[in-house]
C-alpha positions as CSV (number, residue, x, y, z in Angstrom):
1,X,3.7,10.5,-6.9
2,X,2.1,13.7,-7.4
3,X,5.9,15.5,-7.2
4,X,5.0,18.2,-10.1
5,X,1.6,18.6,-9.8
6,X,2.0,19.4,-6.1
7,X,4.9,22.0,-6.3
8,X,3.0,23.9,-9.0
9,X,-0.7,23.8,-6.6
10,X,1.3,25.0,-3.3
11,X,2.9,27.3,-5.4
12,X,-0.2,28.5,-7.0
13,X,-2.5,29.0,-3.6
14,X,0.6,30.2,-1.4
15,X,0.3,33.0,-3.4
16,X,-3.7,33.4,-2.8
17,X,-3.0,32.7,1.0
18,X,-2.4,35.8,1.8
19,X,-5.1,37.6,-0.2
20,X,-7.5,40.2,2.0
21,X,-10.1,39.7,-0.7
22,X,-11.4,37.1,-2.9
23,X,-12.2,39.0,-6.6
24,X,-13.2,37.2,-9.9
25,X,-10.0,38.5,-11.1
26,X,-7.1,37.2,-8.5
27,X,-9.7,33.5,-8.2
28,X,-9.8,33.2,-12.4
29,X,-5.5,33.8,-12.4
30,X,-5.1,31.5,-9.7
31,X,-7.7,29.0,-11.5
32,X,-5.7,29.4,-14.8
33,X,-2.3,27.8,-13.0
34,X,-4.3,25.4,-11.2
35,X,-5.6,24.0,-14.9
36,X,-2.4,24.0,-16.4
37,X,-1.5,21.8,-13.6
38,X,-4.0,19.3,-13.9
39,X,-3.8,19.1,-17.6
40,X,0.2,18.4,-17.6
41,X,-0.9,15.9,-14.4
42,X,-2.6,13.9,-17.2
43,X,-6.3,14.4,-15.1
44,X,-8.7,13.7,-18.1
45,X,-10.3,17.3,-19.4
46,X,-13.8,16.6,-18.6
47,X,-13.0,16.1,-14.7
48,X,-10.3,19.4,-14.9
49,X,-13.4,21.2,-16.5
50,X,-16.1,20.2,-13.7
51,X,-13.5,20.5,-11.1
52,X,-12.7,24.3,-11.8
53,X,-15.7,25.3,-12.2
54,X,-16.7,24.0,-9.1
55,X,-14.3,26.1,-6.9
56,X,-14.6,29.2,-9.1
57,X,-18.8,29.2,-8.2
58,X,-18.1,28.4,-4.3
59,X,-14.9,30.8,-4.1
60,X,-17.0,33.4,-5.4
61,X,-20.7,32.5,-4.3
62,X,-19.6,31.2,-0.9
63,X,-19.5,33.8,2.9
64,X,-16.3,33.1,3.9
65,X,-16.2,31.6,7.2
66,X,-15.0,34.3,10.2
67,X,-12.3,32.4,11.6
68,X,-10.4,32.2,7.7
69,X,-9.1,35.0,5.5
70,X,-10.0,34.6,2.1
71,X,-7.2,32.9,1.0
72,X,-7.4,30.2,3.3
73,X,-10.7,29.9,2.5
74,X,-9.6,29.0,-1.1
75,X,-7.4,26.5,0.0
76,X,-9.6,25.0,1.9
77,X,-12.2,25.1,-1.2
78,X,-9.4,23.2,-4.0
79,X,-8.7,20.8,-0.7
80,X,-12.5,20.2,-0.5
81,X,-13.0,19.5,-4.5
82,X,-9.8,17.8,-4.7
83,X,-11.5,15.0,-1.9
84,X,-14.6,15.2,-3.9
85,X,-12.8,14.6,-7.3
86,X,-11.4,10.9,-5.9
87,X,-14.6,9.9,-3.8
88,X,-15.0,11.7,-0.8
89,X,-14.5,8.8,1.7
90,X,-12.1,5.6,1.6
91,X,-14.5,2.9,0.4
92,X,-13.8,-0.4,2.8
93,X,-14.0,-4.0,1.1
94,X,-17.4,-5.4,1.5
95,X,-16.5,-9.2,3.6
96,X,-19.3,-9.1,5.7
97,X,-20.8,-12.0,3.8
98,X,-20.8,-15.5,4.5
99,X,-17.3,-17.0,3.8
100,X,-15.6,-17.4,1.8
101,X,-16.0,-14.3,0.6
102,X,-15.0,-14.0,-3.1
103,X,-13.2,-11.1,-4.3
104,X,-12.9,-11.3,-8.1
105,X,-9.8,-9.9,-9.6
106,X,-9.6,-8.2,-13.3
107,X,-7.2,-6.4,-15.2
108,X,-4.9,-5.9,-18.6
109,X,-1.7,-7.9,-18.5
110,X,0.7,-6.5,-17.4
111,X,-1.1,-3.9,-15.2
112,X,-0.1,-5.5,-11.8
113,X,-3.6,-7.9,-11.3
114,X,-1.2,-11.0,-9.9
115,X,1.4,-8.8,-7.9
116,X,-2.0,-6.7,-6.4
117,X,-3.4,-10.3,-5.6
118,X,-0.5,-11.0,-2.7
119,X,-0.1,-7.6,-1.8
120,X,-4.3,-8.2,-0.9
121,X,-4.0,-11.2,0.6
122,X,-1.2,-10.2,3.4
123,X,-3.1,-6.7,4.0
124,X,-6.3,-8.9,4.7
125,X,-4.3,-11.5,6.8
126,X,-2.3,-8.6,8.5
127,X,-4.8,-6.5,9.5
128,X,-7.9,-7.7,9.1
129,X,-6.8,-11.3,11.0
130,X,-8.4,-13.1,7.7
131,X,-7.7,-16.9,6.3
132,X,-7.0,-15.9,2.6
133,X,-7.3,-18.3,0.0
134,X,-5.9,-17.2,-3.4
135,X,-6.6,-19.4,-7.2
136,X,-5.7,-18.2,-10.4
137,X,-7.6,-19.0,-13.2
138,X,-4.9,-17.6,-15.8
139,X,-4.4,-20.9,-18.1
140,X,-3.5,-19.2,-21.1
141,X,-0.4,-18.4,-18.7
142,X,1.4,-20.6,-17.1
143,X,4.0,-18.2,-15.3
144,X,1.1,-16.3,-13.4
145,X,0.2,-19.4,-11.6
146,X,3.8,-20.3,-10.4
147,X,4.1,-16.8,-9.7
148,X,1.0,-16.4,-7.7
149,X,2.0,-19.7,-5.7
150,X,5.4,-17.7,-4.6
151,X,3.9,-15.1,-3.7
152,X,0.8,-17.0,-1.7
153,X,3.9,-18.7,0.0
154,X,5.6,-15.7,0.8
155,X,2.2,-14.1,2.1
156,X,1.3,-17.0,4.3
157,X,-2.1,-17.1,2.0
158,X,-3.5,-20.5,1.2
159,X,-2.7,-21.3,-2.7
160,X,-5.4,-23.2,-4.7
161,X,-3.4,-25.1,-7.4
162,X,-4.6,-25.1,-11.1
163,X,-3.2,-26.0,-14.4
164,X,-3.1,-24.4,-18.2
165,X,-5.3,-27.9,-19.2
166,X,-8.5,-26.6,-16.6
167,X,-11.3,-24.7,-17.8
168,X,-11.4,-21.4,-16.0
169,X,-14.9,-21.9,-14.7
170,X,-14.2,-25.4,-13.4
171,X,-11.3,-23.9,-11.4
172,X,-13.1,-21.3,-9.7
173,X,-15.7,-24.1,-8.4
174,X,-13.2,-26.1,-7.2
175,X,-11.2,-23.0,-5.4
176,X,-15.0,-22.1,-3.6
177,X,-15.1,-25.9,-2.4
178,X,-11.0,-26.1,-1.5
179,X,-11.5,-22.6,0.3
180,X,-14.2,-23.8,2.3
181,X,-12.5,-27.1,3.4
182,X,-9.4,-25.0,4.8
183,X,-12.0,-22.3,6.4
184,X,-10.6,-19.8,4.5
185,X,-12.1,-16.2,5.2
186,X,-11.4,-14.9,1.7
187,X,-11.0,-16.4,-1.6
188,X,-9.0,-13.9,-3.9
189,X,-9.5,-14.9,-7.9
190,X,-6.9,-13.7,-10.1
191,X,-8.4,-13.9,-13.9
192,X,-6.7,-14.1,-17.2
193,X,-5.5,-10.5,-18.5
194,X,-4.9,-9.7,-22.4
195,X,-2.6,-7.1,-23.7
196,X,-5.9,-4.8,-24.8
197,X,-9.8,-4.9,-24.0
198,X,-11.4,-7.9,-26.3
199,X,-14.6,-9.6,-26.2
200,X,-13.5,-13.2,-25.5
201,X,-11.4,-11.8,-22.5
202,X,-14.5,-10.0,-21.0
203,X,-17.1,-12.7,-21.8
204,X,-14.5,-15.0,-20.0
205,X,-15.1,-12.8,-16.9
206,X,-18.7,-12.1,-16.9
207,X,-18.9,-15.9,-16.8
208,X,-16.6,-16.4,-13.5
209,X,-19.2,-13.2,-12.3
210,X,-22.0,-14.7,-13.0
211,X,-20.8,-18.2,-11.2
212,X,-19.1,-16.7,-8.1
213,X,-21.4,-14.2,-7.4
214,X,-18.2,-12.3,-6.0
215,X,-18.6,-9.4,-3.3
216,X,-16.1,-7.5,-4.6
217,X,-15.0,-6.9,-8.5
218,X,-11.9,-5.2,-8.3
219,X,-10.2,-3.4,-11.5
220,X,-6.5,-3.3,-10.8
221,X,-5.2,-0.7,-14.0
222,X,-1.9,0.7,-13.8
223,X,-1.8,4.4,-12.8
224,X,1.0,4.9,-15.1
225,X,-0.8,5.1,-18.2
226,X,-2.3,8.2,-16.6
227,X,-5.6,9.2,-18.3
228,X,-5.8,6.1,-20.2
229,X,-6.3,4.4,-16.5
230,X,-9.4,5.2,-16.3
231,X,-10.5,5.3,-19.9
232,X,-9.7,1.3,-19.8
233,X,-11.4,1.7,-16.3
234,X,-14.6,2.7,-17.7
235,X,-14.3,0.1,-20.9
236,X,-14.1,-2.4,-18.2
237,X,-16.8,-0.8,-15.8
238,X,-19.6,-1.1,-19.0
239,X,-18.4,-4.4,-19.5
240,X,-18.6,-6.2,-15.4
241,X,-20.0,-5.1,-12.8
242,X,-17.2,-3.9,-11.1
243,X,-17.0,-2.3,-7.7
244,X,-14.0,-0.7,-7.3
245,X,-10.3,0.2,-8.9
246,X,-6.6,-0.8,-7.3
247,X,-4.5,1.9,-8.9
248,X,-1.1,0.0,-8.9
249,X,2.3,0.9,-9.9
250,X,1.4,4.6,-8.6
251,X,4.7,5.1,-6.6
252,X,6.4,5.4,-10.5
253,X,3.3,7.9,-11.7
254,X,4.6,11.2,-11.1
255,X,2.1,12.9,-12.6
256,X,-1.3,11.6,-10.5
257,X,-3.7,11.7,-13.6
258,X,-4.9,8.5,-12.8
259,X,-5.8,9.0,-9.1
260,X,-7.8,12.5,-10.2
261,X,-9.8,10.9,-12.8
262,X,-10.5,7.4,-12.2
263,X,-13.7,8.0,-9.8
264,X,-15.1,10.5,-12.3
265,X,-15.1,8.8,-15.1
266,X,-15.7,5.8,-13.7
267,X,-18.2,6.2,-11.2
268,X,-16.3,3.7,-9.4
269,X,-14.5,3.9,-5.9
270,X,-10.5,3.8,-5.9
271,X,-10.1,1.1,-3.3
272,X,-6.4,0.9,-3.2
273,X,-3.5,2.2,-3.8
274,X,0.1,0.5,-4.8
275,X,3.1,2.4,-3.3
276,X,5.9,0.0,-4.3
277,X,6.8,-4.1,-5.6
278,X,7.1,-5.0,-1.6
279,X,4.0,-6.8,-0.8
280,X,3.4,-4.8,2.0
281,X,2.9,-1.6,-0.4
282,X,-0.6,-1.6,-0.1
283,X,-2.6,0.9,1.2
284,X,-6.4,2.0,1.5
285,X,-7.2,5.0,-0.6
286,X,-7.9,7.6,1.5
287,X,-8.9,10.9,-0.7
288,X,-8.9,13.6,2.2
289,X,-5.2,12.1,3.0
290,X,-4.1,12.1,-0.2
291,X,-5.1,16.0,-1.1
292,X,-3.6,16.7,1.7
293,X,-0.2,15.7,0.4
294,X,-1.0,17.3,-3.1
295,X,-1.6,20.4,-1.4
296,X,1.8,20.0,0.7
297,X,0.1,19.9,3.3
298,X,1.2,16.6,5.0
299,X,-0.4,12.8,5.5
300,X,0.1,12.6,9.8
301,X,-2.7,10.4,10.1
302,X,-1.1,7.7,7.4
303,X,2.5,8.1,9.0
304,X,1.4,7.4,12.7
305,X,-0.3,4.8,11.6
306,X,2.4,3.0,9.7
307,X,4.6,3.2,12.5
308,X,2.2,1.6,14.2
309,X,2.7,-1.3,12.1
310,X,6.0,-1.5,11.2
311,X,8.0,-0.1,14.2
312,X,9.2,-3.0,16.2
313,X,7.3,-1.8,19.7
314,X,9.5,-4.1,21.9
315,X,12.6,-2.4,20.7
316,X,11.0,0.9,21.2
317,X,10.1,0.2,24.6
318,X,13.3,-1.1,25.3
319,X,14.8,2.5,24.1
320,X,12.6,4.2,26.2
321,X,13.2,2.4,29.6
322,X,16.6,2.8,28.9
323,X,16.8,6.1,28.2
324,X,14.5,7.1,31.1
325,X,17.3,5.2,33.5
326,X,19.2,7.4,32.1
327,X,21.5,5.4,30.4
328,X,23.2,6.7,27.1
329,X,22.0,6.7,23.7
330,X,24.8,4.8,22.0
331,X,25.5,3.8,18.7
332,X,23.8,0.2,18.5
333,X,21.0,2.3,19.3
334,X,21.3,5.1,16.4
335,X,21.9,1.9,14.1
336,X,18.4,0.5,15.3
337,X,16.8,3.8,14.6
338,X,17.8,3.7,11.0
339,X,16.6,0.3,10.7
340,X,13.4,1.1,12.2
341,X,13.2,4.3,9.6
342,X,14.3,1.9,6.6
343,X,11.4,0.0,7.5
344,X,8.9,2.7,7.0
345,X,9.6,3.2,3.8
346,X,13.0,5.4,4.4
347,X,13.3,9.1,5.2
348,X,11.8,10.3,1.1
349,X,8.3,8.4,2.4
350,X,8.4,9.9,5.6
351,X,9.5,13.3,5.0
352,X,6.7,13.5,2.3
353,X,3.7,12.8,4.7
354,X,5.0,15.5,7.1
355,X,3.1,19.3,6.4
356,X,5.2,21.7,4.6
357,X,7.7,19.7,3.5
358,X,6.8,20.4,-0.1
359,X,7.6,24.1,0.6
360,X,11.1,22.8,0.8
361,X,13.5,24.3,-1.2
362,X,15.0,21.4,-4.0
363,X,18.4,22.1,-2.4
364,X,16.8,21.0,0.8
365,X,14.8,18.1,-0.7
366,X,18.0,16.7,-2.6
367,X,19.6,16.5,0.9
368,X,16.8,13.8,2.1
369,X,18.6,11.3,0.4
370,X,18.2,7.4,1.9
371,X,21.7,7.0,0.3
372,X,23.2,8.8,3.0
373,X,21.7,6.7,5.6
374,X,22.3,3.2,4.2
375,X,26.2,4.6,4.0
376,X,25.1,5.9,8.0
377,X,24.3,2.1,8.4
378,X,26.9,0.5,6.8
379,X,29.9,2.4,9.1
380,X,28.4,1.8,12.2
381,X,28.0,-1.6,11.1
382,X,31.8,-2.0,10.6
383,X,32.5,-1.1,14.6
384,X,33.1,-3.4,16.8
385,X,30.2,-4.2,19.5
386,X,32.2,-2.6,21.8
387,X,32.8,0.6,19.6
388,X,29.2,0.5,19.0
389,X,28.1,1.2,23.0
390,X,31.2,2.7,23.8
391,X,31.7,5.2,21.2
392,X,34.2,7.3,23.0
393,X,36.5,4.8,22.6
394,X,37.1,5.1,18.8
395,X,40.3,7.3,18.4
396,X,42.0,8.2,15.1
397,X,43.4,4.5,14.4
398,X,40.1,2.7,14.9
399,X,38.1,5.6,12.8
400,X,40.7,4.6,9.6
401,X,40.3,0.9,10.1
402,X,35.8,1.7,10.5
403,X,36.5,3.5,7.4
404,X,38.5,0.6,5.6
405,X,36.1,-1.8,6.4
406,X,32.8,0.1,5.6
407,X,34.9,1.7,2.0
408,X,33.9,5.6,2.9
409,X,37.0,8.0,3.9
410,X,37.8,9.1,7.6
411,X,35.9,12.2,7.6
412,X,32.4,9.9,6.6
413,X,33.1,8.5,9.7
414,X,33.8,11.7,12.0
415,X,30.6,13.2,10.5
416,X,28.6,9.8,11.7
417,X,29.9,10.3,15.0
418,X,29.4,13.9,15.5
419,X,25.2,13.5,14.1
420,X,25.6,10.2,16.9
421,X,26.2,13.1,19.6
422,X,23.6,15.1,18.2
423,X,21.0,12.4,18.4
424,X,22.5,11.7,21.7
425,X,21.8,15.5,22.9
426,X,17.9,15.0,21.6
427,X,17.0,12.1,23.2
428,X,18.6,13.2,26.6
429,X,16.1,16.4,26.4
430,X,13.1,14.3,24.9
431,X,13.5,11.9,28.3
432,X,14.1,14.5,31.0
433,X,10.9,16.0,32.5
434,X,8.4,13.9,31.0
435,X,9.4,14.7,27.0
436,X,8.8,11.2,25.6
437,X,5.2,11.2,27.7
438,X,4.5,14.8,26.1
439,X,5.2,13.3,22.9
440,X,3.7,10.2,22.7
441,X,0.0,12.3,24.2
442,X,0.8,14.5,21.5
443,X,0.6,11.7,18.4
444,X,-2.3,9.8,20.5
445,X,-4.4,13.6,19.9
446,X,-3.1,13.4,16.7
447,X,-4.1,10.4,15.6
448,X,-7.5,11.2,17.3
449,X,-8.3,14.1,14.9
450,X,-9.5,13.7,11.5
451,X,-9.2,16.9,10.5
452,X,-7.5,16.8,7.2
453,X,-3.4,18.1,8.4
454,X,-3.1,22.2,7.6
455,X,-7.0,22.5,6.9
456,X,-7.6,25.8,9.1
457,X,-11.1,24.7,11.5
């Protein structure tokens, strides 16, 4: 997401970075590239408009603070604007309310509503320790109640059963009565989606509103129809009273329109935001964190805390005692490290959340390939457990029969083993003198600064 628009804006202000002075003339240039890069990132022209003319009257109105040059100061202006642009602050669900809470789920077909309603329901069980009940009250299709049942099971969410022969609004009062029986937390209603906005669809919806009373309305839109996200946003928006907008799909939007112009045209929060079909690809929108990556300048915050979640912290542990004993980093080991980096989302989602990596040369950036690691895997998973901790052991016969067996040629396999000893190297110099304490202090004061990543103080 966001691939070309961010290349052409770190592009743009690394040239102004350097600049002594801040003139009408060098800000307007810059200005002109940063336009041409919204417009081709499919942002809607009114919100380009407001947006430029916003950083062009505080580039050249504002006293640049003493401890930036000017340039920095710009960057830290389009970084600014670019937060303001999506909402400032991530906008939390409102479940403070007595249970179960409702949250009301709306949407075109085929935009993701049913998909979004699992991934919701194992982000609110997973970490926010809630019961979730989900219903739909799609009878005009049959397939999006036996595929919200799978995905319910799959979630561990409680799944209130309905049928194509129900009236919506008699579904929805039994799902509030069926959700408090199982002390359900939440009760997450997916509605009925058409392939385009009509009347009978949205007068369908305002009567579920009206009946649940819901906390939350959420639009889910798909953030691949770029500027026409949030034109069907705000069709929906004057139609229910919504409360905020699930971009999904926005790990195949490589343009970002959607993200940029959503909350302006709107006036709606951007609540979440779908990386991926895994319903564990869910994530808060967080506007500071996600200019941050436009501007190349990294998401730390976001990647510390996913590994919080998805690294397995026993195994970790285990790594660590082991390596401070100082026993060898072997090759069962390396294996469980590319597990563990499979499970965030491979080396491409990580990479990307790091600062600077955008600055990256493509030659560079082709070479991050997850590819190369699932090939990694797949040879070390064809030695034996004993070649595995032992990796000495493996001599020119056992390399052609690892080879054989994993379908790569000898050299794929010397090249494992030599990165193996490299790895090996690290984590012997991580371990000694306190390095893996250092290191882990170092990500704690990380994670305890909100300071947007590469935004000079």
């Amino acid at each position: 997401m966001f691939d070309s628009l961010s290349e052409k804006l770190t592009q743009t202000l690394r040239g102004m970075t350097g600049r002594a002075k801040l003139t009408e003339e060098n800000v307007s240039a810059a200005l002109r590239d940063v336009r041409m890069a919204l417009l081709e990132a499919d942002v809607a022209l009114p919100v380009v408009k407001q947006f430029i003319d916003h950083v062009k009257q505080r580039a050249l109105g504002q006293t640049v603070d003493t401890a930036l040059n000017p340039g920095e100061a710009f960057v830290k202006i389009v970084h600014e604007e670019l937060v303001h642009v999506m909402g400032d602050t991530n906008d939390a669900l409102a479940l403070n309310a007595k249970p179960p809470v409702v949250v009301l789920m709306a949407g075109l077909q085929g935009a993701g509503k049913t998909t979004t309603v699992g991934k919701l329901a194992r982000f609110l069980k997973e970490r926010h320790k809630k019961k979730v009940a989900v219903v739909s009250t799609d009878v005009y299709r049959p397939a999006a109640i036996d595929q919200l049942e799978t995905l319910a099971g799959e979630v561990g969410a409680h799944f209130v059963a309905s049928s194509g022969d129900e009236k919506p609004a008699d579904i929805a009062a039994r799902a509030v009565k069926e959700a408090n029986t199982q002390f359900a937390d939440v009760l997450l209603v997916d509605t009925a989606g058409r392939l385009a906005v009509d009347e009978q669809m949205m007068a369908e919806i305002r009567e579920l509103q009206a009946q649940l009373r819901p906390a939350e309305t959420l639009f889910v839109v798909d953030a691949m129809t770029g500027q026409d996200a949030a034109n069907t946003a705000k069709a929906f928006n004057d139609a229910l009273d919504l409360t905020g907008v699930v971009l999904a799909k926005a790990d195949g939007d490589a343009r970002g329109g959607a993200a940029l112009s959503v909350r302006s045209i709107t006036g709606k929060p951007i609540k979440f935001i779908g990386m991926g079909e895994k319903t564990d690809a869910l994530e808060p929108f967080y506007p500071d964190r996600l200019a941050s990556r436009i501007l190349g300048m990294g998401d730390v915050l976001s990647l510390i805390e996913e590994a919080e979640r998805k690294v397995d912290k026993k195994k970790a542990e285990k790594l660590a005692r082991k390596m401070q004993k100082g026993q060898k980093f072997d090759l069962a080991d390396f294996r469980e490290q590319l597990a563990q980096m499979s499970n965030m989302g491979g080396i491409g989602s990580m990479m990307e959340k790091l600062p600077g990596m955008g600055a990256l040369p493509p030659q560079a950036q082709a070479q991050l390939d997850d590819s190369m690691f699932t090939r990694m895997a797949v040879i070390i998973d064809s030695m034996t457990p004993h070649e595995r901790r032992y990796p000495d052991v493996i001599n020119g016969s056992r390399k052609q029969r690892i080879a054989r067996g994993a379908g790569v040629q000898v050299p794929e396999v010397n090249r494992v083993l030599k990165q193996h000893k490299q790895m090996q190297k690290m984590m012997k110099k991580v371990t000694r003198k306190g390095g893996m304490q250092k290191m882990m202090r170092g990500m704690q004061a990380m994670q305890g600064n909100r300071r947007p990543p590469g935004i000079p103080r």
